[in-house]
C-alpha positions in Angstrom: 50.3 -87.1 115.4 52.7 -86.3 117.9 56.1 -88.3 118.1 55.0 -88.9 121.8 51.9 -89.8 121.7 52.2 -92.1 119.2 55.0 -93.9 120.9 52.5 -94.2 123.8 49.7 -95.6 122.3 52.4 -98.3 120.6 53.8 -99.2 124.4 50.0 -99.2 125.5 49.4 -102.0 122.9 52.6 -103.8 123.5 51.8 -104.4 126.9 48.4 -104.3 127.1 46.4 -107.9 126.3 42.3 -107.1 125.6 41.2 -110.9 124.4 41.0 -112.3 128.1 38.5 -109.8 129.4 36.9 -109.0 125.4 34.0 -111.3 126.6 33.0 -109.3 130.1 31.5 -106.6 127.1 27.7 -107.0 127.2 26.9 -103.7 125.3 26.0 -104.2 121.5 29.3 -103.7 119.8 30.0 -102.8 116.8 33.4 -103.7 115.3 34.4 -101.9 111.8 37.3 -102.1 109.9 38.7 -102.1 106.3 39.6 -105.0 104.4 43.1 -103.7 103.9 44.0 -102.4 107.3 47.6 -103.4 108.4 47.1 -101.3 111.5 44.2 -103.5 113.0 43.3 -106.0 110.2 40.3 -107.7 109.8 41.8 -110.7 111.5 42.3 -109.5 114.4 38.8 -107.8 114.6 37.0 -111.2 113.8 38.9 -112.4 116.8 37.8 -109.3 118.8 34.1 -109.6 117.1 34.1 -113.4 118.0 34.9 -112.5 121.7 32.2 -109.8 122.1 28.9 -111.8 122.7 26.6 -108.8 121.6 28.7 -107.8 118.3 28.6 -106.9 114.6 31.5 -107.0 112.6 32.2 -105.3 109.6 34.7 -105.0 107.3 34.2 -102.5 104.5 35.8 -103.6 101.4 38.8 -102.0 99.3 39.8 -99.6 102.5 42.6 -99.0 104.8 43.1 -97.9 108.2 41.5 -94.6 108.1 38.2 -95.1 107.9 36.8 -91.8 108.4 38.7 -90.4 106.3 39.0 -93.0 103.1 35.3 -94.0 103.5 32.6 -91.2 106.0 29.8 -91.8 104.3 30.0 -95.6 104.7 31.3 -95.7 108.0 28.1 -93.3 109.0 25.7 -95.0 107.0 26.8 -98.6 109.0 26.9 -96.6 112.4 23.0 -95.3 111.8 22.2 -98.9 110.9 23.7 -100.2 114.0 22.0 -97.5 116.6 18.6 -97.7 115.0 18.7 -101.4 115.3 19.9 -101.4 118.5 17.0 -98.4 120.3 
């Protein structure tokens, strides 16, 4: 990743605050992360899953950050689940 645009995305966080408008999402939602993410833990996706009134949360065990990369077919196997149940 680029120095810069990773330095962005941090300042974007830092002053950016989702919870307060986390409950204006009506789309089904689904919120998936690993059990040992220290970049966006499954803490704070409960709290974003508990905000979203149409959401599933899911937190895939023994993984990390990078989802896609640590765990494809699992991540793809809970995305088909999630569009086919929600045609």
């Amino acid at each position: 990743t680029d120095p810069k645009v990773f330095l962005n995305v941090f300042r974007i966080y830092a002053n950016t605050e989702m919870a307060p408008w986390l409950h204006k999402i009506y789309v089904s939602s689904l919120v998936l992360t690993g059990e040992r993410d220290d970049g966006c833990n499954p803490k704070i996706n409960k709290l974003i899953s508990k905000e979203i009134p149409n959401s599933k949360l899911v937190i895939l065990p023994n993984y990390k950050h990078s989802l896609l990369l640590e765990a494809p077919r699992e991540v793809g196997k809970n995305l088909v689940e999630f569009f086919v149940s929600h045609k």
